[in-house]
C-alpha positions as a printed NumPy array, in Angstrom:
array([[ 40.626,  -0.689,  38.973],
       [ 39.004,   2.778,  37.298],
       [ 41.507,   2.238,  34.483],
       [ 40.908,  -0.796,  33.73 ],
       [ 36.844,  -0.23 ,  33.817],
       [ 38.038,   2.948,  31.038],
       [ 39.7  ,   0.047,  29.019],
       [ 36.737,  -1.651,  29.038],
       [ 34.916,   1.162,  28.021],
       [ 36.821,   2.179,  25.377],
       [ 37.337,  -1.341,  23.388],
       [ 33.338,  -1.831,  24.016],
       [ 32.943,   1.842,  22.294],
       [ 35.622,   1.175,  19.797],
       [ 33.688,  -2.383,  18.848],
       [ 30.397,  -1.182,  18.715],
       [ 31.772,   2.001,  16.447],
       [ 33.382,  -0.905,  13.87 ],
       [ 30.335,  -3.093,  13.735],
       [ 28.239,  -0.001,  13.002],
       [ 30.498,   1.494,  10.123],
       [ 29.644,  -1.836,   7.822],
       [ 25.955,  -1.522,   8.551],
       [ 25.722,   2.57 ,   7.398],
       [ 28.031,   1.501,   4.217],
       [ 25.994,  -1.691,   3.266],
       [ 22.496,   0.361,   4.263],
       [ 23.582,   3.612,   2.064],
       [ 24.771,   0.592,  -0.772],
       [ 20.935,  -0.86 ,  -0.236],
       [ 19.296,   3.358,  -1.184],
       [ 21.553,   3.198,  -4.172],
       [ 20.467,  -0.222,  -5.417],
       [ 16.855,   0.21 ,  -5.115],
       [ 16.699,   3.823,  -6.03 ],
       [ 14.544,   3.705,  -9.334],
       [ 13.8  ,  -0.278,  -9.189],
       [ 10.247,  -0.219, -10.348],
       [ 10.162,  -3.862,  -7.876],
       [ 11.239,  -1.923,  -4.84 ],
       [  9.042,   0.599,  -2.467],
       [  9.551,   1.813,   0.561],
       [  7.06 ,   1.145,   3.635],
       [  6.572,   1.657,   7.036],
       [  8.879,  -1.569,   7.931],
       [ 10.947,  -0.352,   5.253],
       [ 11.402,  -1.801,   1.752],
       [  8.885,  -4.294,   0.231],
       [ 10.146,  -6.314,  -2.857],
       [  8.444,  -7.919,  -5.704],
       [  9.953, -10.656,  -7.235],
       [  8.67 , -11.939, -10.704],
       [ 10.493, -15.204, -12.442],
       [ 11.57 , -12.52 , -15.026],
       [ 13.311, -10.291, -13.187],
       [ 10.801,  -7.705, -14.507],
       [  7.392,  -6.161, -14.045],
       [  5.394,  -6.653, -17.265],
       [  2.763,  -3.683, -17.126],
       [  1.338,  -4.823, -20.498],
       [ -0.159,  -7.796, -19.237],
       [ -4.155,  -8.092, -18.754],
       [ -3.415,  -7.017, -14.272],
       [ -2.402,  -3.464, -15.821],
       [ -4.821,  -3.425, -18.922],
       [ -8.753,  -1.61 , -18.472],
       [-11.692,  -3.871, -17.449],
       [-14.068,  -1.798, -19.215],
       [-15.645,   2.049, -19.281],
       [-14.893,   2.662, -15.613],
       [-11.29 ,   3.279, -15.804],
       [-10.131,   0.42 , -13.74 ],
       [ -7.99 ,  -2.332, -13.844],
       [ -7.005,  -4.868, -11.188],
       [ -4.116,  -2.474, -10.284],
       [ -6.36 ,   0.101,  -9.446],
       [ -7.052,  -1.524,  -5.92 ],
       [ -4.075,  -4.184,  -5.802],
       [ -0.752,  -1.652,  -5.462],
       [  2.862,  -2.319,  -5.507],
       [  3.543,  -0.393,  -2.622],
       [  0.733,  -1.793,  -0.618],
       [  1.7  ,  -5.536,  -0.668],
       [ -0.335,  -5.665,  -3.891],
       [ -3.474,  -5.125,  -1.778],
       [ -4.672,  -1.918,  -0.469],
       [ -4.379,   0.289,   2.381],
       [ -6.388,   3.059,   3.859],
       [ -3.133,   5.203,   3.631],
       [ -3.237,   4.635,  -0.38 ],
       [ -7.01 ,   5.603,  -0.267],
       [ -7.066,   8.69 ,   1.155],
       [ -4.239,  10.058,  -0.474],
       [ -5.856,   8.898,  -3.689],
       [ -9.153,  10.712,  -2.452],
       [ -7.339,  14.102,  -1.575],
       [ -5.689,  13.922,  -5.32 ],
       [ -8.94 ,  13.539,  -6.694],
       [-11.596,  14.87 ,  -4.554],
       [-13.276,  11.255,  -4.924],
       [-12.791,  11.052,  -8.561],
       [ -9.996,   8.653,  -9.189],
       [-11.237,   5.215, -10.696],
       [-11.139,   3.479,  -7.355],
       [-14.195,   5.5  ,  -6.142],
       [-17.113,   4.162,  -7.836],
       [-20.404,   3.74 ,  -6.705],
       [-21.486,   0.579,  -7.466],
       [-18.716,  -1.38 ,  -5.168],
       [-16.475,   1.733,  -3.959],
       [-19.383,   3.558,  -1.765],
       [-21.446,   2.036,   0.66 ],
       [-24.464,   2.   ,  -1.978],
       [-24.471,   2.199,  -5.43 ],
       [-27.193,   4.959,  -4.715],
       [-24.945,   6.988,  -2.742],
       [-25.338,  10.657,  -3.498],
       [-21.62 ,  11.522,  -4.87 ],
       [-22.304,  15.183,  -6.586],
       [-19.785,  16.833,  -4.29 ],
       [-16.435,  16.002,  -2.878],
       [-18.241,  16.145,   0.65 ],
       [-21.304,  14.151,  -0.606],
       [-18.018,  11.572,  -2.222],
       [-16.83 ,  11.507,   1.459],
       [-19.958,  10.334,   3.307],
       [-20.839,   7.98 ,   0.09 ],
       [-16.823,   6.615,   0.069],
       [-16.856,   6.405,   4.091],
       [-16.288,   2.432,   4.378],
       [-13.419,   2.651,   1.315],
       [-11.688,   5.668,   3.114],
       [-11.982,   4.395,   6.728],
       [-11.184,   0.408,   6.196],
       [ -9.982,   0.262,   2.59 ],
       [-12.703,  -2.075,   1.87 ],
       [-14.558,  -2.615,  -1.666],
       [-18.555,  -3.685,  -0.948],
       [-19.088,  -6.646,  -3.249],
       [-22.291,  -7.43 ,  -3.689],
       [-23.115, -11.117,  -4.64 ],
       [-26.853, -12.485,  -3.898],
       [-28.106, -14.58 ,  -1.253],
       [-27.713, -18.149,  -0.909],
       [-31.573, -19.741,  -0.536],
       [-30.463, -21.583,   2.421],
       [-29.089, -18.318,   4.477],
       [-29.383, -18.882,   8.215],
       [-29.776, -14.721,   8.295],
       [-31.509, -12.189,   7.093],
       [-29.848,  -9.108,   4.928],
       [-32.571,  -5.972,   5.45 ]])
């Protein structure tokens, strides 16, 4: 009986060992293929792919191109690597690269008013609390007439 229970052992060991092999070979053949693949990012569920009907990301297209003096563009706050949204993760490390500076930190829709005092990098992390914290952009867009509340 205890030999055939080693047996049993062994052949489940031995098949578990086989099926894992492939899986290493085809996940080490994945790294190489997306190593460098401008489409491909790694997150924290582990690759996110874009796919375009070219094949291609086209960077020179208005998404990628300034919307005026302020340095932005629509890819300022809609990343690749974030889904092509944006994520608090993405925000602070933009804010420790920049000390609040980077074109995704502005006051009129960035901080939490566009009278925010940003003269210092700890004045910029009070005024950018709500981007930093919740990676959310304050738009602000008037009041309908017939509001059923109050904004004071």
């Amino acid at each position: 009986m205890a030999t055939l229970s080693r047996r049993r052992a062994r052949a489940v060991a031995t098949l578990a060992l086989l099926l894992l092999l492939p899986a290493r070979a085809f996940a080490a053949a994945a790294d190489v293929a997306i190593a460098g693949d401008p489409l491909t990012t790694p997150n924290a569920s582990g690759w996110l792919r874009t796919h375009t009907s070219g094949g291609t990301l086209d960077t020179d297209n208005p998404f990628f191109q300034s919307l005026g003096s302020n340095g932005r563009s629509c890819n300022t706050c809609h990343q690749l690597q974030d889904a092509w949204s944006l994520t608090t993760e993405t925000v602070r490390a933009r804010f420790e690269a920049s000390g609040g500076t980077d074109p995704l930190f502005r006051p009129n829709d960035g901080a939490t008013s566009p009278l925010a005092d940003t003269s210092t990098v700890a004045q910029r992390r009070i005024a950018y609390a709500m981007l930093l914290r919740r990676a959310v952009i304050r738009v602000g867009i008037g009041m309908p007439a017939n509001a059923e509340f109050s904004l004071v």
